[in-house]
NUKE-435852 format. One record per atom (N, C-alpha, C): atom name; x, z negated, y. Coordinates in nm, 3 decimals, padded with zeros to 5 digits. Example, Ala and Ser with C-alpha at 12.3 -4.5 7.8 and 13.67 -1.06 7.14 Angstrom:
<recs>
REC name      px      pz      py
REC    N  01.319 -00.780 -00.569
REC   CA  01.230 -00.780 -00.450
REC    C  01.320 -00.780 -00.330
REC    N  01.285 -00.708 -00.225
REC   CA  01.367 -00.714 -00.106
REC    C  01.290 -00.787  00.003
</recs>
This chain:
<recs>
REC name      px      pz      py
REC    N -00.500  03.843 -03.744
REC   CA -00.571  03.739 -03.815
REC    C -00.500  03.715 -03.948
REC    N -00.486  03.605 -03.983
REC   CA -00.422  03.546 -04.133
REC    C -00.535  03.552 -04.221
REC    N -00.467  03.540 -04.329
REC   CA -00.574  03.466 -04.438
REC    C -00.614  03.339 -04.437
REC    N -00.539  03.254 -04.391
REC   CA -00.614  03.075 -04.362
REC    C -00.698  03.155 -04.250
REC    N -00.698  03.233 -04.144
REC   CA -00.776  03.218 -04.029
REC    C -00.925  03.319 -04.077
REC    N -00.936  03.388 -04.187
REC   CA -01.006  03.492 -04.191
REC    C -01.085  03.359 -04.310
REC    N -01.022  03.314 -04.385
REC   CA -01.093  03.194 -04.513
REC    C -01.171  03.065 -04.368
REC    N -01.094  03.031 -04.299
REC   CA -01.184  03.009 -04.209
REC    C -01.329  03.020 -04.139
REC    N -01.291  03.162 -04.098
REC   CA -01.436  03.172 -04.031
REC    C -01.501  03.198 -04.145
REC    N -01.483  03.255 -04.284
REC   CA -01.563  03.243 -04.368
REC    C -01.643  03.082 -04.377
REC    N -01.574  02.966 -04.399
REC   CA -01.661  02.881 -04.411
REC    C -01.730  02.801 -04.278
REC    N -01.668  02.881 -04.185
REC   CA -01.785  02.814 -04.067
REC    C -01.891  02.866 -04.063
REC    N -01.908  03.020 -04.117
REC   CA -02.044  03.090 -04.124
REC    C -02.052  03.094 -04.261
REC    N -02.107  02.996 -04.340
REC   CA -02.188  02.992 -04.464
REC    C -02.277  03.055 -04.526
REC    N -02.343  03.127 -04.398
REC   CA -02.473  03.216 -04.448
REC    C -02.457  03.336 -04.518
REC    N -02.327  03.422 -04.463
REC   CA -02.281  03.533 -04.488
REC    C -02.251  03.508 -04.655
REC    N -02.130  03.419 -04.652
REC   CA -02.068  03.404 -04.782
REC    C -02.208  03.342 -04.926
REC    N -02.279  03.290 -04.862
REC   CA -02.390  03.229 -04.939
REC    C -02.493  03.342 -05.024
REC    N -02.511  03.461 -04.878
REC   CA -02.600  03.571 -04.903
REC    C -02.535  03.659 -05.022
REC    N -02.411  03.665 -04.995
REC   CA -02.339  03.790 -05.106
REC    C -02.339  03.689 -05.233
REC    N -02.292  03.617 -05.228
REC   CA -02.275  03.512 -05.362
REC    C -02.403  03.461 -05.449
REC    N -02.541  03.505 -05.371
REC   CA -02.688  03.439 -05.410
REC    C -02.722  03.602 -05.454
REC    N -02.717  03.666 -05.360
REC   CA -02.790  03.829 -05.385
REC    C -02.743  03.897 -05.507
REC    N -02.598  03.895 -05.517
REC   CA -02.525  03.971 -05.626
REC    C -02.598  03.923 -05.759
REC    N -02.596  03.810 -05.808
REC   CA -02.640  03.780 -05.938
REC    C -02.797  03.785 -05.909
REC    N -02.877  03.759 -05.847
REC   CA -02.975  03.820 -05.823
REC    C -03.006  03.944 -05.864
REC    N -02.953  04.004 -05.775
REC   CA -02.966  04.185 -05.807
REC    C -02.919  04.213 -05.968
REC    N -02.816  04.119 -06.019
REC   CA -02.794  04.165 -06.191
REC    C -02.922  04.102 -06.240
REC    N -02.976  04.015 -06.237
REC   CA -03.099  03.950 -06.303
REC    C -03.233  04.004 -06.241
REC    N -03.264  04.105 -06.183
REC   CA -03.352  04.172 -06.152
REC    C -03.311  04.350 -06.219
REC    N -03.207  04.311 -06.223
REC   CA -03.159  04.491 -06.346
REC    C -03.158  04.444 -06.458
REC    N -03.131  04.365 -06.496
REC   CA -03.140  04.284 -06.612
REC    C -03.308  04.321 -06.661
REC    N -03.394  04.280 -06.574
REC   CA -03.521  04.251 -06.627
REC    C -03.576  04.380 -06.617
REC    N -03.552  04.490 -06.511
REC   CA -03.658  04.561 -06.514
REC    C -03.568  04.702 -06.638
REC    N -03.448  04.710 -06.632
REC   CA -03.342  04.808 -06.705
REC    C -03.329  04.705 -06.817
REC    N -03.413  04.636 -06.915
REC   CA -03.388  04.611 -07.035
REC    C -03.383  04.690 -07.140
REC    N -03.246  04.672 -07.223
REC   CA -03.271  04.725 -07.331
REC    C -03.232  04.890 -07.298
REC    N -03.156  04.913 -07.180
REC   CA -03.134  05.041 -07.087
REC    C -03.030  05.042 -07.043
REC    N -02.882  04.922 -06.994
REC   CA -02.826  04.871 -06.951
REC    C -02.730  05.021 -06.993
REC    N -02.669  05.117 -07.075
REC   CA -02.606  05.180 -07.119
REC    C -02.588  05.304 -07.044
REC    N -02.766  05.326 -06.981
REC   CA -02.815  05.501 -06.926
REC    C -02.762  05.481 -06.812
REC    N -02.711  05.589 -06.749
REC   CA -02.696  05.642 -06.580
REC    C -02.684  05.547 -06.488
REC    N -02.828  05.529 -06.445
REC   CA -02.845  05.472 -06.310
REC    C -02.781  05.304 -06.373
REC    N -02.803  05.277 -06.490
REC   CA -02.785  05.142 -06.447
REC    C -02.640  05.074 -06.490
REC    N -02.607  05.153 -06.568
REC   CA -02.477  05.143 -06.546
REC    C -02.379  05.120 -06.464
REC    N -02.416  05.222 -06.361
REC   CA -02.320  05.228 -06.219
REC    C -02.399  05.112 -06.136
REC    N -02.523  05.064 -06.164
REC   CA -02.549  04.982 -06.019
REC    C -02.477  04.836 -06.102
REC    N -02.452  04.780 -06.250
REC   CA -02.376  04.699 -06.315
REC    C -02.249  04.715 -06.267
REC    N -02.197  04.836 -06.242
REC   CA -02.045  04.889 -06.184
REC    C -02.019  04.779 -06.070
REC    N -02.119  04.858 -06.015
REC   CA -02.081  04.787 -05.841
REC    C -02.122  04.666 -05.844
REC    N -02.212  04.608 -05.897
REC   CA -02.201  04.477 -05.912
REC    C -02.086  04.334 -05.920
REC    N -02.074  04.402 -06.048
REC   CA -01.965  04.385 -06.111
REC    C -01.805  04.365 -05.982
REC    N -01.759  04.505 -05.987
REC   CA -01.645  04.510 -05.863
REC    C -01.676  04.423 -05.695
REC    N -01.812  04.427 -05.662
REC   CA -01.872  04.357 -05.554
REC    C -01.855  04.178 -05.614
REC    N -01.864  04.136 -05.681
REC   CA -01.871  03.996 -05.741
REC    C -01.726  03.938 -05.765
REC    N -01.675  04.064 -05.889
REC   CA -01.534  04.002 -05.950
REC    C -01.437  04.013 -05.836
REC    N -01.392  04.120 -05.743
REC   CA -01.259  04.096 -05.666
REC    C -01.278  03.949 -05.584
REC    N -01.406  03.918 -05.495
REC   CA -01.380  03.790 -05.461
REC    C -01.363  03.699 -05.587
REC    N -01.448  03.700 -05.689
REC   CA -01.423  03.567 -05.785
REC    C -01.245  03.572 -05.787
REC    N -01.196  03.676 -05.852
REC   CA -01.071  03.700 -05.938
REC    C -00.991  03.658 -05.815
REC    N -01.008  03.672 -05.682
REC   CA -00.955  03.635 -05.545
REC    C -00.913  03.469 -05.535
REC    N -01.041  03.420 -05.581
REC   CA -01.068  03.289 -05.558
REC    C -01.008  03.219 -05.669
REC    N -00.999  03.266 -05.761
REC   CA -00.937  03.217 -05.892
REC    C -00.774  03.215 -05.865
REC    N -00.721  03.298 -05.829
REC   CA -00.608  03.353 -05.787
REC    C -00.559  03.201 -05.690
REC    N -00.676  03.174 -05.588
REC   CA -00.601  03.089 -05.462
REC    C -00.598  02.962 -05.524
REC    N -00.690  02.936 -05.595
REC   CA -00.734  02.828 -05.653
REC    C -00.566  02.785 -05.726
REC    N -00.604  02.848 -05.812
REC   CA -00.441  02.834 -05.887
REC    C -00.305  02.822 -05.779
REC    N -00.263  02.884 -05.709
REC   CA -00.181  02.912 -05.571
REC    C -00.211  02.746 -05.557
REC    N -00.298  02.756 -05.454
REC   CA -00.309  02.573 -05.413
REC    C -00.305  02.497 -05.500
REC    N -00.337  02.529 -05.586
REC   CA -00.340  02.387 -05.703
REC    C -00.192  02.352 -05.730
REC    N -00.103  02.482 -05.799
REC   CA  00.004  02.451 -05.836
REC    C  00.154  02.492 -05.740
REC    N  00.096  02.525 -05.596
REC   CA  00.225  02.558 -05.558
REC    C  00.212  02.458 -05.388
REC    N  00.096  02.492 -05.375
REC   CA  00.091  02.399 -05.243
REC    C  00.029  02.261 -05.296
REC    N  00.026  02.200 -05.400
REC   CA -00.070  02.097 -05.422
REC    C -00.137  02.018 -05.360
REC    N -00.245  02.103 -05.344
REC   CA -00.389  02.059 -05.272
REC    C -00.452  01.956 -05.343
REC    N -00.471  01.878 -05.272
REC   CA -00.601  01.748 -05.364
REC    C -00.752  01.874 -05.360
REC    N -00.798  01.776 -05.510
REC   CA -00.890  01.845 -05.544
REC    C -01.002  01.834 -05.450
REC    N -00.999  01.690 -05.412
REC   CA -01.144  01.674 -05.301
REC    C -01.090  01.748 -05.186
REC    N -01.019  01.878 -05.181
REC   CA -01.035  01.931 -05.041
REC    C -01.071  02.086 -05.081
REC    N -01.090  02.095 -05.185
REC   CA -01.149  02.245 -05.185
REC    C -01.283  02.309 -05.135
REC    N -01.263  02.392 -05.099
REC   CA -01.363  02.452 -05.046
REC    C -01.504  02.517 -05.080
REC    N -01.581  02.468 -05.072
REC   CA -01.688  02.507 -05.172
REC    C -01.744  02.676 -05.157
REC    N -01.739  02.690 -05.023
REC   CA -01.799  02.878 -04.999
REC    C -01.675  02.963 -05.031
REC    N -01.553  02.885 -04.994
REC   CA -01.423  03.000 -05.062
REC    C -01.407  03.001 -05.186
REC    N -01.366  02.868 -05.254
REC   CA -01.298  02.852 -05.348
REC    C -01.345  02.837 -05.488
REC    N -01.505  02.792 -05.453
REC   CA -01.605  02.783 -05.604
REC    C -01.721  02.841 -05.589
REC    N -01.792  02.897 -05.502
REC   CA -01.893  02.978 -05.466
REC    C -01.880  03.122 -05.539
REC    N -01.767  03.183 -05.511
REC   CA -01.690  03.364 -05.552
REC    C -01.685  03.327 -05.712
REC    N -01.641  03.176 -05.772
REC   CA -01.625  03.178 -05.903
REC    C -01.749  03.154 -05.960
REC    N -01.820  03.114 -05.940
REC   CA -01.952  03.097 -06.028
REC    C -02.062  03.186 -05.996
REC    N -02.053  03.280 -05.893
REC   CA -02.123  03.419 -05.909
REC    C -02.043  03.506 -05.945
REC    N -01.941  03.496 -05.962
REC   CA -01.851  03.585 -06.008
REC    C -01.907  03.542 -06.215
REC    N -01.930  03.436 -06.284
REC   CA -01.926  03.362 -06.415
REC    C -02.079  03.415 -06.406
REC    N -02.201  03.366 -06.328
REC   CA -02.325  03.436 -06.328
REC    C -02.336  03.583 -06.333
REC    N -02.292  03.632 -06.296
REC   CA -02.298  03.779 -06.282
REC    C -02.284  03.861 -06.406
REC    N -02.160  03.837 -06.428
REC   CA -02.075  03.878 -06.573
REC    C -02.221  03.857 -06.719
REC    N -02.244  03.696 -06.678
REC   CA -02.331  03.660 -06.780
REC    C -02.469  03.752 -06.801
REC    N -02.533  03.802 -06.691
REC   CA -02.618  03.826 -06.660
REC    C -02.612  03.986 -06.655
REC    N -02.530  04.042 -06.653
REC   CA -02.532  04.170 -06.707
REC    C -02.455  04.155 -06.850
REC    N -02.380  04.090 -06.922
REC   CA -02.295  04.098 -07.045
REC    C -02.474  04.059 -07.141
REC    N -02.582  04.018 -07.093
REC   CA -02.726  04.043 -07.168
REC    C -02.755  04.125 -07.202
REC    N -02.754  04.226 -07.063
REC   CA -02.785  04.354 -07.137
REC    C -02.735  04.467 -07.148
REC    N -02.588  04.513 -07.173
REC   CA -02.516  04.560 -07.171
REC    C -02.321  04.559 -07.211
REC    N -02.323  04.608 -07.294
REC   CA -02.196  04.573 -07.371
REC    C -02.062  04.621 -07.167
REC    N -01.982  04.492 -07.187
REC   CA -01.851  04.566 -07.090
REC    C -01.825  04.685 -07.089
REC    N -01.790  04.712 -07.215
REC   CA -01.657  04.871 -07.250
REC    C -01.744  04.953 -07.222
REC    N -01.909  04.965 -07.213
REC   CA -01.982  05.048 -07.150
REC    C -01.990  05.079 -06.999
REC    N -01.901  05.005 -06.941
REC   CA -01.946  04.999 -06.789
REC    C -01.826  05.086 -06.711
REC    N -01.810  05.167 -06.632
REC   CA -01.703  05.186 -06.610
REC    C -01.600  05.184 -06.508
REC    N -01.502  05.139 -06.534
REC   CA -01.445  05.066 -06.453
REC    C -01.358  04.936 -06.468
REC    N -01.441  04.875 -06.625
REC   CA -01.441  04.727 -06.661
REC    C -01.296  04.657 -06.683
REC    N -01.234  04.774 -06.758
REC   CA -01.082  04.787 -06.804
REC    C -01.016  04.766 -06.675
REC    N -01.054  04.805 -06.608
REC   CA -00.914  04.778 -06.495
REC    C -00.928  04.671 -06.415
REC    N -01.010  04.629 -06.450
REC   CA -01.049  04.469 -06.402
REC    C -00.968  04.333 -06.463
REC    N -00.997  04.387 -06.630
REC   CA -00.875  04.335 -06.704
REC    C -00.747  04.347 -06.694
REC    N -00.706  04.411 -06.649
REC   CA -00.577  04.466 -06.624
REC    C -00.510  04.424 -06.509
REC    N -00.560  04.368 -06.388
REC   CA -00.552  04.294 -06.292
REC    C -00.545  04.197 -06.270
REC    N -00.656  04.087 -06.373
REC   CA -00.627  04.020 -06.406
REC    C -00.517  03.977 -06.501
REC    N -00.504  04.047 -06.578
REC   CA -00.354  03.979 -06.687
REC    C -00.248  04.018 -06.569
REC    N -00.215  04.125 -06.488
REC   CA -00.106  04.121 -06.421
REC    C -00.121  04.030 -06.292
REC    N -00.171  03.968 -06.286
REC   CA -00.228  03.847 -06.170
REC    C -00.139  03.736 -06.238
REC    N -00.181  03.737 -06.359
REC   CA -00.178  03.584 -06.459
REC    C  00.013  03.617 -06.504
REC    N  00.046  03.703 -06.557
REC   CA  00.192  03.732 -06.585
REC    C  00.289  03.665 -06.452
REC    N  00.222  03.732 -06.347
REC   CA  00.334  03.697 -06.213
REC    C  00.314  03.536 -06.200
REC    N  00.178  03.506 -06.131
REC   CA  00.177  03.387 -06.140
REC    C  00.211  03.265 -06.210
REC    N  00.197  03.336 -06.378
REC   CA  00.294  03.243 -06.449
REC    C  00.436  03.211 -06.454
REC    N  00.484  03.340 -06.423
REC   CA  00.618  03.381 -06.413
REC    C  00.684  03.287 -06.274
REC    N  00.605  03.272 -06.160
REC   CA  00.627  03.186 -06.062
REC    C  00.643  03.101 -06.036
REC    N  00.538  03.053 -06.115
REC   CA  00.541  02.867 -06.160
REC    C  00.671  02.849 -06.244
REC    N  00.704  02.927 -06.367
REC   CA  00.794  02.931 -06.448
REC    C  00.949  02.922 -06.361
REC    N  00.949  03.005 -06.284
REC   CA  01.089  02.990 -06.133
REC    C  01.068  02.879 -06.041
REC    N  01.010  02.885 -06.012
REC   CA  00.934  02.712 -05.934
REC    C  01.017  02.608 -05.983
REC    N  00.941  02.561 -06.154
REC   CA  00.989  02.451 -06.256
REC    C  01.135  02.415 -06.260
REC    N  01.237  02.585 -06.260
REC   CA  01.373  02.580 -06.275
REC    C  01.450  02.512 -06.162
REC    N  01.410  02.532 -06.068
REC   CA  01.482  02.488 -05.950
REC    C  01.621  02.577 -05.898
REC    N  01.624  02.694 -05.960
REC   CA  01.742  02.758 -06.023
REC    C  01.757  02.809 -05.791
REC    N  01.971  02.761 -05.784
REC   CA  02.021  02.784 -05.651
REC    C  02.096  02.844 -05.715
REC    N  02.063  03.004 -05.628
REC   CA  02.160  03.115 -05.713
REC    C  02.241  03.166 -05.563
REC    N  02.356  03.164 -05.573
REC   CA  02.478  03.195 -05.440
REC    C  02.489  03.301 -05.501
REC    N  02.465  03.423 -05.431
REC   CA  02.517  03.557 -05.479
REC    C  02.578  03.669 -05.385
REC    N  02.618  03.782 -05.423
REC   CA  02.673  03.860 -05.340
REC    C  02.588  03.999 -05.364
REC    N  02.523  04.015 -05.474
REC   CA  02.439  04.128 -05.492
REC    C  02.325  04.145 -05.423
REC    N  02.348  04.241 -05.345
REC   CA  02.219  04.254 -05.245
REC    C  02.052  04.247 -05.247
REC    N  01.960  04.229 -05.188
REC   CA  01.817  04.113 -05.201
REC    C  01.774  04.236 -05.266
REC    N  01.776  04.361 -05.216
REC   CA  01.703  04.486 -05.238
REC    C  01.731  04.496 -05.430
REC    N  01.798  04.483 -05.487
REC   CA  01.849  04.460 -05.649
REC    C  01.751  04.356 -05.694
REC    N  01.724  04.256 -05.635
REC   CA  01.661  04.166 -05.713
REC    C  01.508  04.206 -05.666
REC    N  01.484  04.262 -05.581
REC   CA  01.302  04.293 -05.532
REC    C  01.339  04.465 -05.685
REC    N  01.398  04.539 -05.694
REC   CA  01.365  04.612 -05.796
REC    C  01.376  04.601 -05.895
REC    N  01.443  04.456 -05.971
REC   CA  01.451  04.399 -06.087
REC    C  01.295  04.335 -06.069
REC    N  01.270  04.279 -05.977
REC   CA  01.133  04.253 -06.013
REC    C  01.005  04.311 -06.063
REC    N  01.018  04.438 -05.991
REC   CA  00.969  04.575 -05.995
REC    C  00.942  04.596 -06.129
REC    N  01.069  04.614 -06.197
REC   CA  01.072  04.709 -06.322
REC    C  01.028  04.579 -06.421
REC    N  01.040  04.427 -06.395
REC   CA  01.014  04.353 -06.463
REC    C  00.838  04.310 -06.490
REC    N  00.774  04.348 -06.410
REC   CA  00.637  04.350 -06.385
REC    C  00.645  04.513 -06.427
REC    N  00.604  04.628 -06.457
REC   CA  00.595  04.701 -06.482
REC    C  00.597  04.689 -06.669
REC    N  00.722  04.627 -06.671
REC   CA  00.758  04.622 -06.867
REC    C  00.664  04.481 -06.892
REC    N  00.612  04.404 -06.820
REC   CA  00.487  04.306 -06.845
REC    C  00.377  04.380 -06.842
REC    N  00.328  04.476 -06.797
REC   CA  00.223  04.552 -06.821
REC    C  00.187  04.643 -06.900
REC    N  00.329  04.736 -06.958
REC   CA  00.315  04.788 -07.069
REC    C  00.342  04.741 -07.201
REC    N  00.406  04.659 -07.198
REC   CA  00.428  04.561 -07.290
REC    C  00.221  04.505 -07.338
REC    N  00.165  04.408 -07.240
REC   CA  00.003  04.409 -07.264
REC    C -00.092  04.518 -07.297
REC    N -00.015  04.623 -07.216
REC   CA -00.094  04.731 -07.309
REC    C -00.073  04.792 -07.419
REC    N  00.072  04.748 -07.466
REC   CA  00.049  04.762 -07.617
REC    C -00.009  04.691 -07.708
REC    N  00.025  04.547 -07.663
REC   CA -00.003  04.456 -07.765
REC    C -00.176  04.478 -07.780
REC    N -00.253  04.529 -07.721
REC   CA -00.408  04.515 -07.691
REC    C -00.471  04.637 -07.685
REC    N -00.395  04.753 -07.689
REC   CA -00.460  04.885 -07.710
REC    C -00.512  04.870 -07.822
REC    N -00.598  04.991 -07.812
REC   CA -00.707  05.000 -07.992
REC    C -00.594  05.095 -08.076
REC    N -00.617  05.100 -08.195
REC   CA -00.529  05.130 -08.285
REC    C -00.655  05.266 -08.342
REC    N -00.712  05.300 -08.255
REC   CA -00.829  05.404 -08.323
REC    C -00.721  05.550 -08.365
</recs>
C-alpha cells in the first residue's frame, strides 16, 4: 500500500478520521474542565502527553504534505482534502489551544521533541525548495553514496546549530 493509497481510503471512510480529529480535542476540553488549575500533577499531565503526540504527528503530518503539494507538486488549492489535509491541522491548533489553558508546554513531557521535529521538518524542506529554485545540472564523477552523507552530516549541523541558537542559557 502507498501513501496516496492509504490517504485514500482515509477519505472514503470519513468517520474514522472525523472520530479521532472530534474526540482528541474533546478529551483536552473535558481535562481541561474537570483537571483545572491541576494541568501540572501526574495523571494529567501524561493524559495532555498523549494527547498532544495522538493530535500533533497527524497535524505536523498534514502540515508537512500540505507544504509538499503546495510547493513541489503544485496542487490547486480547490483540490485539497478536507479529512487529510485540514481536519489533522485544526485539531491538531484546537488541541494545543485547549490544553496550552491549562497548562504551561515545558511542563508536559515530551513537548521538546515535538519542536525539534518540527524545525528539522522545516530546515529540509526549506532547503528543498531552496535546490528546486536553483535548477542546479551537476555532471559528476563522485559517487551518489558522498552526496547522501554530505547530506547526512548537513542536516545533523542544522540541528545542532538550532539547538544552540535556542538552548536556555540557565
Amino acid at each position: 500500500m502507498t501513501l496516496g493509497e492509504f490517504l485514500n481510503v482515509l477519505s472514503n471512510n470519513p468517520s474514522i478520521v472525523c472520530f479521532l480529529f472530534v474526540a482528541v480535542p474533546l478529551t483536552a476540553l473535558l481535562a481541561s474542565i474537570f483537571g483545572r488549575n491541576e494541568g501540572a500533577k501526574t495523571p494529567w499531565k501524561e493524559l495532555y502527553s498523549i494527547l498532544i503526540y495522538i493530535t500533533c504527528i497527524p497535524g505536523i503530518f498534514a502540515v508537512t504534505l500540505n507544504i509538499y503539494l503546495f510547493l513541489f507538486e503544485r496542487q490547486p488549492l480547490m483540490e485539497t482534502n478536507l479529512f487529510t489535509q485540514i481536519l489533522p491541522i485544526l485539531s491538531m491548533a484546537l488541541t494545543l489551544y485547549l490544553v496550552r489553558r491549562n497548562v504551561q508546554f515545558s511542563e508536559i513531557p515530551g513537548f521538546d521533541k515535538l519542536g525539534g521535529l518540527i524545525t528539522l521538518l522545516a530546515c529540509v524542506i526549506i532547503s528543498l525548495w531552496f535546490l528546486e529554485k536553483l535548477n542546479i545540472l551537476a555532471i559528476t564523477f563522485i559517487p551518489f553514496s558522498y552526496f547522501i552523507i554530505l547530506f547526512i552530516i548537513l542536516l545533523i549541523a542544522i540541528r545542532l546549530g538550532w539547538k544552540k541558537i535556542y538552548s536556555s542559557k540557565d
